[in-house]
Backbone bond lengths (Angstrom), bond angles and torsions (degrees), N, CA, C in turn:
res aa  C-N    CA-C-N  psi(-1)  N-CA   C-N-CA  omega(-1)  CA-C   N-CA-C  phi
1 X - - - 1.457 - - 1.525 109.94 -
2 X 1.432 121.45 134.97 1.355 106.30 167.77 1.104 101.40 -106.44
3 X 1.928 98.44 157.46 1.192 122.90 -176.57 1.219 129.65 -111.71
4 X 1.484 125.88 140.47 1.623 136.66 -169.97 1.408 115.46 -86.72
5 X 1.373 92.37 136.10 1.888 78.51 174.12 1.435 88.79 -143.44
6 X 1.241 86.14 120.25 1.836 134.47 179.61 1.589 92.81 -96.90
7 X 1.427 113.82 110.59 1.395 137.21 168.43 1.753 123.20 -102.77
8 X 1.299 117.70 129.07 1.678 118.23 -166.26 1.496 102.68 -39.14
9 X 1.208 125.38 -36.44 1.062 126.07 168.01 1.527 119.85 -42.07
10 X 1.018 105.54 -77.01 1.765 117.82 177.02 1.465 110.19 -39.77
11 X 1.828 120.59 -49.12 1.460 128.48 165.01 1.904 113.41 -33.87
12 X 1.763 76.37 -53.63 1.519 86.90 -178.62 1.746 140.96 -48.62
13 X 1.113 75.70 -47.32 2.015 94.83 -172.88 1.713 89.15 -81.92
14 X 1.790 130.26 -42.96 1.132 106.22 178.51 1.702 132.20 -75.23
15 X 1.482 99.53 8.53 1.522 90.16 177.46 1.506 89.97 -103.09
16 X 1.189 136.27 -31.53 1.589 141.83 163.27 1.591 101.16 -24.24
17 X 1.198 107.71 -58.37 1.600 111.58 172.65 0.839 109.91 -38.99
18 X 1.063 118.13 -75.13 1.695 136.26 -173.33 1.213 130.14 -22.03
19 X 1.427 83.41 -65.02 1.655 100.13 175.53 1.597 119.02 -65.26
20 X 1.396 114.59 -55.63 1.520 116.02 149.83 1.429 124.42 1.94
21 X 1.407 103.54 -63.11 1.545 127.30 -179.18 1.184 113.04 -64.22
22 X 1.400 109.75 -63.22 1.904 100.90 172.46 1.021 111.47 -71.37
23 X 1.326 146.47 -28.95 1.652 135.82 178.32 1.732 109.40 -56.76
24 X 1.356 108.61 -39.70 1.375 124.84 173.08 1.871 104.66 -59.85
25 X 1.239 113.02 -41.77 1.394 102.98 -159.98 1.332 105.26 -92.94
26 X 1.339 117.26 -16.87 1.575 129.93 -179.22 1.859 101.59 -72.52
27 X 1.286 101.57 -56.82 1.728 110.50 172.52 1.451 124.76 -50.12
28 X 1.439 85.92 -24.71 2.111 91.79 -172.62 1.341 104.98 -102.49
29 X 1.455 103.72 -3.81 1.893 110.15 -171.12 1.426 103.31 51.84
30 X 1.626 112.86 66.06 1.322 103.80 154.10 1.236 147.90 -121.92
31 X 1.756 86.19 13.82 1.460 116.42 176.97 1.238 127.87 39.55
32 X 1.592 109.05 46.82 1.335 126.57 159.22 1.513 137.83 -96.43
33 X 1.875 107.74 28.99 1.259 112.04 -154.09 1.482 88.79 -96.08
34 X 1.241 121.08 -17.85 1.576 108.24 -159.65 2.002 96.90 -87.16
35 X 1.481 90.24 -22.30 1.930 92.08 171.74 1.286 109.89 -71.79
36 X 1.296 123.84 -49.82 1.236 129.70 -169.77 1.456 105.59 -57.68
37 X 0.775 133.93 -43.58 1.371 149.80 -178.61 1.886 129.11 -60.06
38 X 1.032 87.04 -34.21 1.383 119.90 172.73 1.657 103.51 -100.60
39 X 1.117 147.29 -17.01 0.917 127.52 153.49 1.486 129.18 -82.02
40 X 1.498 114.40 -37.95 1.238 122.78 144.88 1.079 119.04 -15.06
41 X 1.508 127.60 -73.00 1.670 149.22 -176.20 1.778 104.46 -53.31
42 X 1.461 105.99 -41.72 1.243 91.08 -172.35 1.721 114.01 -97.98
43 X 1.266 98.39 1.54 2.278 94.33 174.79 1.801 86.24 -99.28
């Protein structure tokens, strides 16, 4: 099997994403934070 190595870094910049996304959806009123969020939770 190969193996991944997921570094705080990598954590980092992908919740950076994240947030991006809801700041974006909160600004545009598109009220996709509670999805976004929940998808997060579930990958």
């Amino acid at each position: 099997m190969n193996s991944h190595n997921i570094t705080n870094e990598s954590l980092a910049l992908a919740l950076m994403l994240v947030v991006v996304a809801i700041l974006i959806s909160h600004k545009e009123k598109l009220a996709l934070e509670k999805d976004i969020l929940w998808s997060v939770g579930r990958a």
